[in-house]
Each structure stands twice: as C-alpha cells, then as structure tokens.
N, CA, C and O atoms as CSV, one atom per row, in Angstrom:
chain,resi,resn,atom,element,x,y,z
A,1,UNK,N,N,-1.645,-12.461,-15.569
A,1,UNK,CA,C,-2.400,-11.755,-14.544
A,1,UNK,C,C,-1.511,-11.419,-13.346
A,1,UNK,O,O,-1.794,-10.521,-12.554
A,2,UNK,N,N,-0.365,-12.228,-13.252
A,2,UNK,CA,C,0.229,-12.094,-11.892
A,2,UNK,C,C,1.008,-11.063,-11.734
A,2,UNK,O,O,1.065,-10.149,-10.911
A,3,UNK,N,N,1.778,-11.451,-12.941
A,3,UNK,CA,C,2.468,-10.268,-13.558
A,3,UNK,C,C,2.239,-8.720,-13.325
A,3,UNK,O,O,2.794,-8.058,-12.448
A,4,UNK,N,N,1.301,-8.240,-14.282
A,4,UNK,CA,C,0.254,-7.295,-14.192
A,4,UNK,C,C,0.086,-6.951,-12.394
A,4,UNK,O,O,0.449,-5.819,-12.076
A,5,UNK,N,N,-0.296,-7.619,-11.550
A,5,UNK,CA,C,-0.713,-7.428,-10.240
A,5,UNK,C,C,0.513,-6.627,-9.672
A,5,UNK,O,O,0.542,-5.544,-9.089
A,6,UNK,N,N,1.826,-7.763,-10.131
A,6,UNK,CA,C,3.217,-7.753,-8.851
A,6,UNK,C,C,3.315,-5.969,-9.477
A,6,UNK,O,O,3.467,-5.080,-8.640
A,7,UNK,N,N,3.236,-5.693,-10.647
A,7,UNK,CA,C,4.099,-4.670,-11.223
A,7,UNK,C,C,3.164,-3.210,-10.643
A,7,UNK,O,O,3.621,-2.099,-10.374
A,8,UNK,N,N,1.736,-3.683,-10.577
A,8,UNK,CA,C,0.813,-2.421,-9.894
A,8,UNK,C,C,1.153,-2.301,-8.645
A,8,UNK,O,O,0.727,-1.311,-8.051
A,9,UNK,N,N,1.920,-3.172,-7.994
A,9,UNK,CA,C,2.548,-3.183,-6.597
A,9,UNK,C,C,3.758,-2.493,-6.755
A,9,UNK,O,O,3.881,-1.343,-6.333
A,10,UNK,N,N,4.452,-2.952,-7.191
A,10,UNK,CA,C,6.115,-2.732,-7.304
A,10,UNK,C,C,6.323,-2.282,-8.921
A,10,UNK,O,O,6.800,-3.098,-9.709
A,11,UNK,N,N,5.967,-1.051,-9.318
A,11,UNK,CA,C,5.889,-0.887,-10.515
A,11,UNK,C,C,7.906,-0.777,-11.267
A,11,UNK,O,O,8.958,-0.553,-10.668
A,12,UNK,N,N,7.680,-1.000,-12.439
A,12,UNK,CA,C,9.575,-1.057,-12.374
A,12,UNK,C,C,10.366,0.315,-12.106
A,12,UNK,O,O,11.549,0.431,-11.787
A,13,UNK,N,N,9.254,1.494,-12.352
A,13,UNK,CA,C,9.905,3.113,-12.147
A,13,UNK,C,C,8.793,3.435,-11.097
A,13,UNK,O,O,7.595,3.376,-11.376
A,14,UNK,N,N,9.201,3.723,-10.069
A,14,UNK,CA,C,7.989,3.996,-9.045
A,14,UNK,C,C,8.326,5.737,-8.956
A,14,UNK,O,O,9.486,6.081,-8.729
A,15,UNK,N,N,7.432,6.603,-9.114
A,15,UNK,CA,C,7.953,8.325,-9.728
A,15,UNK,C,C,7.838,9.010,-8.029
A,15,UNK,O,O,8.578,9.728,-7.356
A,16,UNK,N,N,6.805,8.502,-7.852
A,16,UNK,CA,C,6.337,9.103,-6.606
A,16,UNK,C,C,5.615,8.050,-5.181
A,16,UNK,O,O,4.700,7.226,-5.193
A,17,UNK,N,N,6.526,8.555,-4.040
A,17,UNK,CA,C,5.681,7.497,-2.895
A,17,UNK,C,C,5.465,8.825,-1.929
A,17,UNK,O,O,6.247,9.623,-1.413
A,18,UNK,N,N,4.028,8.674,-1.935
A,18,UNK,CA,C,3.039,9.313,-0.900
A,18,UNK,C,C,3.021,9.210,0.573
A,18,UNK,O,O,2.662,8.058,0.819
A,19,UNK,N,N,3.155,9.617,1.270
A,19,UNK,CA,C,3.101,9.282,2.427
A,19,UNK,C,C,1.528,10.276,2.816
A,19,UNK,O,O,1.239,11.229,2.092
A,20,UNK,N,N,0.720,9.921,3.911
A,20,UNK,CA,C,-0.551,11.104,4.423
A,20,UNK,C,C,-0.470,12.008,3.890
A,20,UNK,O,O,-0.974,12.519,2.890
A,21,UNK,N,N,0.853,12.454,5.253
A,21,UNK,CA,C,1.470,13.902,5.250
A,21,UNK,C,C,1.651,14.397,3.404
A,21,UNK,O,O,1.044,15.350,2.916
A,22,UNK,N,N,2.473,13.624,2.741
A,22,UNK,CA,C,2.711,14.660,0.956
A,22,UNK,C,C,1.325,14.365,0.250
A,22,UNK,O,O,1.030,14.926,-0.805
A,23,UNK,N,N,0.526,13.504,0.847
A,23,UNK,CA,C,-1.123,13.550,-0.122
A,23,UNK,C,C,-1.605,14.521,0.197
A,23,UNK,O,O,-2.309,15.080,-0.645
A,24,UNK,N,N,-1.486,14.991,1.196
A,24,UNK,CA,C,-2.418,15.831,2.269
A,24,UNK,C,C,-2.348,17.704,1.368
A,24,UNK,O,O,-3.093,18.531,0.843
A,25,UNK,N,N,-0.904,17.476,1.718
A,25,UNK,CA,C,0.071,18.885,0.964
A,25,UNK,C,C,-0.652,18.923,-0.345
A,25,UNK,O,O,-1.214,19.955,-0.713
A,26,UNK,N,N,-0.655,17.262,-1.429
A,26,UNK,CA,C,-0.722,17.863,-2.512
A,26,UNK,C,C,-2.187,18.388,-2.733
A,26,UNK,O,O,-2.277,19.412,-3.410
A,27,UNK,N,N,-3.822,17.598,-2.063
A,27,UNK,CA,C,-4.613,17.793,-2.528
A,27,UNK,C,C,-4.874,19.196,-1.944
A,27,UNK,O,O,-5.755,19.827,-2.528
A,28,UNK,N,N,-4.292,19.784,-0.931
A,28,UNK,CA,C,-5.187,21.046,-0.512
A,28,UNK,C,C,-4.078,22.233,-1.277
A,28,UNK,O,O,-4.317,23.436,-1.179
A,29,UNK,N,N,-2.913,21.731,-2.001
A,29,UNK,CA,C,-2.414,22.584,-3.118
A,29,UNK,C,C,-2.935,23.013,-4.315
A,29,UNK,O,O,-2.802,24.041,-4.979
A,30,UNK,N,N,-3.737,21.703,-4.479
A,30,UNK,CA,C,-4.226,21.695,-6.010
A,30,UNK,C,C,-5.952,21.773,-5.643
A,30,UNK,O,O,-6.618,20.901,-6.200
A,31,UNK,N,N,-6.599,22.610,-4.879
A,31,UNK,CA,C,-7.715,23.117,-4.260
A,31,UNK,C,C,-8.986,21.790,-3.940
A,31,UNK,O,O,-10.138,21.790,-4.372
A,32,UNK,N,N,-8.477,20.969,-3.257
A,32,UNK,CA,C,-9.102,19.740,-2.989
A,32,UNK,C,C,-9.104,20.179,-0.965
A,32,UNK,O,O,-8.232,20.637,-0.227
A,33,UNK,N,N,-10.730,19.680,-0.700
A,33,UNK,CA,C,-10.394,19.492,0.498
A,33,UNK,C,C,-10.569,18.062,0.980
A,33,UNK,O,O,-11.082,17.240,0.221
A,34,UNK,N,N,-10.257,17.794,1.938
A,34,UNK,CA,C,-9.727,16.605,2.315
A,34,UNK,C,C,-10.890,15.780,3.469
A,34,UNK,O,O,-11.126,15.991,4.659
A,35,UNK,N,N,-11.307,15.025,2.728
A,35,UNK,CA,C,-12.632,14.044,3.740
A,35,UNK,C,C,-11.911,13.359,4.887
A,35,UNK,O,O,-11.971,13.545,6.102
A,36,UNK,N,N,-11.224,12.526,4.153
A,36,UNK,CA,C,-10.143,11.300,5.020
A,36,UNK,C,C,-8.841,11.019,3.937
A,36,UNK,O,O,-8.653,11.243,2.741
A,37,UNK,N,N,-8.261,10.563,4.756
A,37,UNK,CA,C,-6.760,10.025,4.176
A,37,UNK,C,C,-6.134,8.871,5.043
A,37,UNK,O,O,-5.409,9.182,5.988
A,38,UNK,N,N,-6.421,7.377,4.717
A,38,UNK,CA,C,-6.377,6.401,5.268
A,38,UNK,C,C,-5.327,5.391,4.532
A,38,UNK,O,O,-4.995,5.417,3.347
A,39,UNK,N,N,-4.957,4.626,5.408
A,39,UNK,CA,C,-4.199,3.394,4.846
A,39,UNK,C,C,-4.275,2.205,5.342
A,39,UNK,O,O,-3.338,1.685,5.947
A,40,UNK,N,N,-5.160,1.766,5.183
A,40,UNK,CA,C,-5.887,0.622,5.417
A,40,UNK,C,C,-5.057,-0.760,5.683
A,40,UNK,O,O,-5.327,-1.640,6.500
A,41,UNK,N,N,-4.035,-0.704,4.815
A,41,UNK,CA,C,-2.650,-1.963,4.846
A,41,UNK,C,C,-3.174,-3.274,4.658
A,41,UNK,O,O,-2.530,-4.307,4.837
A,42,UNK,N,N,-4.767,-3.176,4.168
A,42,UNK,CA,C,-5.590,-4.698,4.467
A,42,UNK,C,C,-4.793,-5.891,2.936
A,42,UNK,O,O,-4.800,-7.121,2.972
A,43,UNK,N,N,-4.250,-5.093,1.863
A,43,UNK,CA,C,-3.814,-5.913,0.930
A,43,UNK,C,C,-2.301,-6.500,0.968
A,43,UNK,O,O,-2.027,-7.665,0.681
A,44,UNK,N,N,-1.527,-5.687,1.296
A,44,UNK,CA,C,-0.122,-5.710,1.209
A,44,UNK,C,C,0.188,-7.398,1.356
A,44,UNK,O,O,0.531,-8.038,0.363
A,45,UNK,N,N,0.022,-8.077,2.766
A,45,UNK,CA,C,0.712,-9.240,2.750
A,45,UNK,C,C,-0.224,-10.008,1.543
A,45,UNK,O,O,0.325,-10.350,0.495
A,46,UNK,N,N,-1.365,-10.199,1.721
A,46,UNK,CA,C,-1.764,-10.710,0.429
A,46,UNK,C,C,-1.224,-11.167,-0.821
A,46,UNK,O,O,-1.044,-12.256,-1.366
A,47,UNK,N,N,-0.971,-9.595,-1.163
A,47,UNK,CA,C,-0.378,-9.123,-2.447
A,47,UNK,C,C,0.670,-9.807,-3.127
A,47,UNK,O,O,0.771,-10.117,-4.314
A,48,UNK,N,N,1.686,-10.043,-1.831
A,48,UNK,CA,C,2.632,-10.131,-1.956
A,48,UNK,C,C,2.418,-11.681,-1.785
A,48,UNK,O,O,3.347,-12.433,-2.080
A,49,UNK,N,N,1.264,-12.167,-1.334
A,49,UNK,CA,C,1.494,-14.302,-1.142
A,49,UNK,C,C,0.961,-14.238,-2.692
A,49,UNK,O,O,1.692,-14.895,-3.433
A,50,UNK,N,N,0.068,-13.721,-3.234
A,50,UNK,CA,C,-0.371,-14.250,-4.395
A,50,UNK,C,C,0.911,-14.056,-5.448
A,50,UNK,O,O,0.880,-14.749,-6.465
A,51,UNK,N,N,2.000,-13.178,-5.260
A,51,UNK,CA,C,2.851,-12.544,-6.027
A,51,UNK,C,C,3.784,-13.701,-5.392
A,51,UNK,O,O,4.874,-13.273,-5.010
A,52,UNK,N,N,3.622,-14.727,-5.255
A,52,UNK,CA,C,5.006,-15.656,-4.609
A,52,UNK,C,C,6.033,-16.088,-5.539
A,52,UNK,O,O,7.201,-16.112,-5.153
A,53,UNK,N,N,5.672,-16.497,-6.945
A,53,UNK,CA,C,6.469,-17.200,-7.844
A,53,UNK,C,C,7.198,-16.192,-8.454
A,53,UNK,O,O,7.777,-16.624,-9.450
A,54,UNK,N,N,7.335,-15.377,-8.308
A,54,UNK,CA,C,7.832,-13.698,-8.383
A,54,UNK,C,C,8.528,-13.146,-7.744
A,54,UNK,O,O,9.264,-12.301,-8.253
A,55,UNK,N,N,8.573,-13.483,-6.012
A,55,UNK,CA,C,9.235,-12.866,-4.670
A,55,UNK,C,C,10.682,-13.449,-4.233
A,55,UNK,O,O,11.029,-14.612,-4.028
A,56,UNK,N,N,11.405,-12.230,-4.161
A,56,UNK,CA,C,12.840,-13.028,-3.769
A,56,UNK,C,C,13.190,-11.858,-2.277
A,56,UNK,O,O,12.872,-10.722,-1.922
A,57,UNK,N,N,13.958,-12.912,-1.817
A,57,UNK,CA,C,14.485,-12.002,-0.420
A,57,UNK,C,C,12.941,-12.035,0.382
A,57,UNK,O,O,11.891,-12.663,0.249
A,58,UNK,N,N,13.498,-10.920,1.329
A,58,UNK,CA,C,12.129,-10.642,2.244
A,58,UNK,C,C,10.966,-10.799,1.572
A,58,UNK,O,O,10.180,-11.426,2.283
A,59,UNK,N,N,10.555,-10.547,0.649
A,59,UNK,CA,C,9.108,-10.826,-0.325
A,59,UNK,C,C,8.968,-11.914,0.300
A,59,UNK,O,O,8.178,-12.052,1.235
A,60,UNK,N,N,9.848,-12.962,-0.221
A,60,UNK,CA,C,9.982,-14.264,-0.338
A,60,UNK,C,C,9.727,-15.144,0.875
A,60,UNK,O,O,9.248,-16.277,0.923
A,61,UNK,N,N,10.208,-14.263,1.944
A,61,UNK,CA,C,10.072,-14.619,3.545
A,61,UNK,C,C,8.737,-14.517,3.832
A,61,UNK,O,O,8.197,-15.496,4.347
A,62,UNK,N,N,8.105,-13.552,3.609
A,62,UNK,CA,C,6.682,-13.782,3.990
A,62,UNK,C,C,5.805,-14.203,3.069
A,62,UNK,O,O,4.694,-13.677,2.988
A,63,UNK,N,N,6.143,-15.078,2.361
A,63,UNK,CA,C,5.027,-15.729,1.839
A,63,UNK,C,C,5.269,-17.334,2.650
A,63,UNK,O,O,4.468,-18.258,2.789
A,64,UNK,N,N,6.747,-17.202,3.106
A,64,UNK,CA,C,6.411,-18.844,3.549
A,64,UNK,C,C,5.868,-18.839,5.015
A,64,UNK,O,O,5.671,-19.873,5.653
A,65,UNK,N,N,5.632,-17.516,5.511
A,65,UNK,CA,C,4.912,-17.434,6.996
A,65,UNK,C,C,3.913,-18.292,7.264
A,65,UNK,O,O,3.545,-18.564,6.122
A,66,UNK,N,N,3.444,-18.707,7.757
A,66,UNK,CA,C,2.187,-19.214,8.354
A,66,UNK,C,C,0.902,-18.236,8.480
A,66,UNK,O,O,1.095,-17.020,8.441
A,67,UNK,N,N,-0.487,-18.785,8.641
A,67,UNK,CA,C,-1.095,-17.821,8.166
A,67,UNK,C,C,-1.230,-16.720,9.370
A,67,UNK,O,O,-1.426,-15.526,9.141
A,68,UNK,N,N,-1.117,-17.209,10.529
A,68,UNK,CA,C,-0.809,-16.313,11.696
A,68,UNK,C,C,0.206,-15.305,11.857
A,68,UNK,O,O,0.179,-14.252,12.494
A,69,UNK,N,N,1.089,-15.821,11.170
A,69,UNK,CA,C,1.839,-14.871,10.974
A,69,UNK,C,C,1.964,-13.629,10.381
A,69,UNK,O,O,2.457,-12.546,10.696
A,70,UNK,N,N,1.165,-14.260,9.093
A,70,UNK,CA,C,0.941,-13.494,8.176
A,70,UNK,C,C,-0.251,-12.395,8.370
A,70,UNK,O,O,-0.652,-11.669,7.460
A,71,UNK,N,N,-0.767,-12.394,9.759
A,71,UNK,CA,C,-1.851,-11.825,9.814
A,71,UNK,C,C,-1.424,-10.629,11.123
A,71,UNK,O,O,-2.132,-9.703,11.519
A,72,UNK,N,N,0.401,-11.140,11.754
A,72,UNK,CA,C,0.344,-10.470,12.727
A,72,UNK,C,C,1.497,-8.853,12.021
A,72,UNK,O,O,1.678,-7.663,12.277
A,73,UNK,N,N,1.939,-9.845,11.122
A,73,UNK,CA,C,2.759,-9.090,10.270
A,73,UNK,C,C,1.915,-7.604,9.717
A,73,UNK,O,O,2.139,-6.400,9.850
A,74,UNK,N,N,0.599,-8.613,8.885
A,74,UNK,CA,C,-0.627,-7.092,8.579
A,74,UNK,C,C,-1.229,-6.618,9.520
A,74,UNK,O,O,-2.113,-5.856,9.130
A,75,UNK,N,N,-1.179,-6.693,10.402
A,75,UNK,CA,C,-1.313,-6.185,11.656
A,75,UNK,C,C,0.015,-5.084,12.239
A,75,UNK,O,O,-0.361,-4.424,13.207
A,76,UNK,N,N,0.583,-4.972,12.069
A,76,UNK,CA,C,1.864,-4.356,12.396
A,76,UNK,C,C,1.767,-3.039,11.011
A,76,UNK,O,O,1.866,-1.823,11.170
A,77,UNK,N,N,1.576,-3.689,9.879
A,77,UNK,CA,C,1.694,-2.858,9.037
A,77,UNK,C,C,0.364,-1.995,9.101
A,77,UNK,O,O,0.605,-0.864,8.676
A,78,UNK,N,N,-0.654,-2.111,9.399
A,78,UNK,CA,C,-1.738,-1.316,9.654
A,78,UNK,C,C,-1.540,-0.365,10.928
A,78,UNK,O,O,-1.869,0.817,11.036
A,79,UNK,N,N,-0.895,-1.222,11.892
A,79,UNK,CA,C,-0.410,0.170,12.969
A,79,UNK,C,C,0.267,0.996,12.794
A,79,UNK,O,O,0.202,2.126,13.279
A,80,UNK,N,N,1.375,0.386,11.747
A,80,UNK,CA,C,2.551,2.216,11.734
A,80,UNK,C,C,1.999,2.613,10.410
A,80,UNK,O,O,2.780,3.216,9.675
A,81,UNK,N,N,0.923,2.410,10.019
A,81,UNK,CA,C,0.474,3.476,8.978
A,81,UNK,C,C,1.241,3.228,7.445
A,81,UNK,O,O,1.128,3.858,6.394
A,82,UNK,N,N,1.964,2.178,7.757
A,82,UNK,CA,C,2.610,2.359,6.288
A,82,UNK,C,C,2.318,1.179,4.955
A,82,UNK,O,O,3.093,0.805,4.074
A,83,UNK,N,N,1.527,0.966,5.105
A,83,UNK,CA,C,0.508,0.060,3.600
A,83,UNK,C,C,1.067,1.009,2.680
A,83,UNK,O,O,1.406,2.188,2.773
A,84,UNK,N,N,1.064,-0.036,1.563
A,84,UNK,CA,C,1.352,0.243,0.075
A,84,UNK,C,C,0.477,1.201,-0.668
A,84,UNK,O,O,0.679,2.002,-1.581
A,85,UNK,N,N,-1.233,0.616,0.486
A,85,UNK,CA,C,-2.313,1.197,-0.256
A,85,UNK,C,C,-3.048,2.470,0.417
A,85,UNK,O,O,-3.273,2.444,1.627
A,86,UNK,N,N,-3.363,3.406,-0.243
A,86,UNK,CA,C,-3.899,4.881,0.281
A,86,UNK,C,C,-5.271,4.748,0.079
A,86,UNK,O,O,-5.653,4.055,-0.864
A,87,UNK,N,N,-6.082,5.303,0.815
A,87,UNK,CA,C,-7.591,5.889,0.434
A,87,UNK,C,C,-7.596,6.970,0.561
A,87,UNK,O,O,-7.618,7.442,1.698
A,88,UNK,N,N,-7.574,7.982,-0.845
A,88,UNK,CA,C,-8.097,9.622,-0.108
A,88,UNK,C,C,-9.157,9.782,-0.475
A,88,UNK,O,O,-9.431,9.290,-1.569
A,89,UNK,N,N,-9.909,10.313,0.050
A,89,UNK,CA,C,-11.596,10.892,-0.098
A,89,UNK,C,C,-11.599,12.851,-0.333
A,89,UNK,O,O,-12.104,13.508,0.576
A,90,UNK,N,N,-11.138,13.435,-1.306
A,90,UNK,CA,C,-11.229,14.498,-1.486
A,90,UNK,C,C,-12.424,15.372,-2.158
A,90,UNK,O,O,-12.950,14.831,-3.130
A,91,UNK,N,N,-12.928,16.651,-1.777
A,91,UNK,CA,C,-13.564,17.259,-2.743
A,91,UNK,C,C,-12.883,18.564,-3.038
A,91,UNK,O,O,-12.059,19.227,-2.409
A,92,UNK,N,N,-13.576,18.747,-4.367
A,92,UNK,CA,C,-13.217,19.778,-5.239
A,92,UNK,C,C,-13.934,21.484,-4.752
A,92,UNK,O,O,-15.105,21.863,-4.750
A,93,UNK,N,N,-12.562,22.260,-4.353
A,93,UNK,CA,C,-13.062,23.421,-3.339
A,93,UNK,C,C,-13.603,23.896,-4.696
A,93,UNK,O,O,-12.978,23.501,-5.679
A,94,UNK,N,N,-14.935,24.880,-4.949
A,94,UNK,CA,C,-16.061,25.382,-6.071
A,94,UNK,C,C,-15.467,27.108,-5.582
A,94,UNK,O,O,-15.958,28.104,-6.112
C-alpha cells in the first residue's frame, strides 16, 4: 500500500508538472471553462510522513519534524501555491 501511495506522489517517470498558470492554458485550449483552479497543499507533508520508510534526504528531514513543525512547513507550502496536489473544477464549453 505504501508503495503504491509514495509512487502516486513521486511517480518513477513524472511526464508532466502543472503549475495553475499550464492547467489553466491547457483546459481553455482543449474548450473547458474554468470554475476554480486551487492547490490546496493540505496532503503533501502527510504524504510524505506516511511515506517515511521510503524517504531519504530532505523527504527524510521532514518526517522527523515535530508535529508543529510539520504543520508550519504545510503552511508555507499552501502560501506559495506550490502543493503536489491540484483541484480543477472545469466545464465542458457546448
């Protein structure tokens, strides 16, 4: 299971990383309009404590944080916008 998790995180060929801005481009390319486009960042440190027996280097550093830490850290990552994880809410222009 852990496995499986770390690799939906950190897949071993990652093809494409999204940022707003290139989601944004692609859905109103491909005739989608755009509700919201959010990044919530609420999983990342998580992700990465449950992924511990797995984590080397910096990974590795924040899993031995404290939990305050670990909360000021996802906190930081929710301000500059850059979570692992996207929400887009698109509809299909008719």
């Amino acid at each position: 299971m852990i496995q499986g998790i770390w690799h939906a995180i950190f897949p071993p060929m990652h093809l494409n990383a999204f940022s707003t801005t290139n989601i944004s481009h692609f859905l109103i390319s491909n005739g989608f309009s755009i509700d919201s486009v959010l990044t919530p960042g609420r999983l990342d440190v998580d992700m990465v404590t449950k992924c511990s027996s797995e984590s080397s280097g910096v990974f590795k550093d924040v899993t031995s944080l404290n939990e305050g830490n670990k909360a000021l850290l996802q906190q930081l990552i929710v301000d500059l916008k850059v979570s692992s994880h996207m929400q887009c809410i698109a509809s299909k222009n008719s």
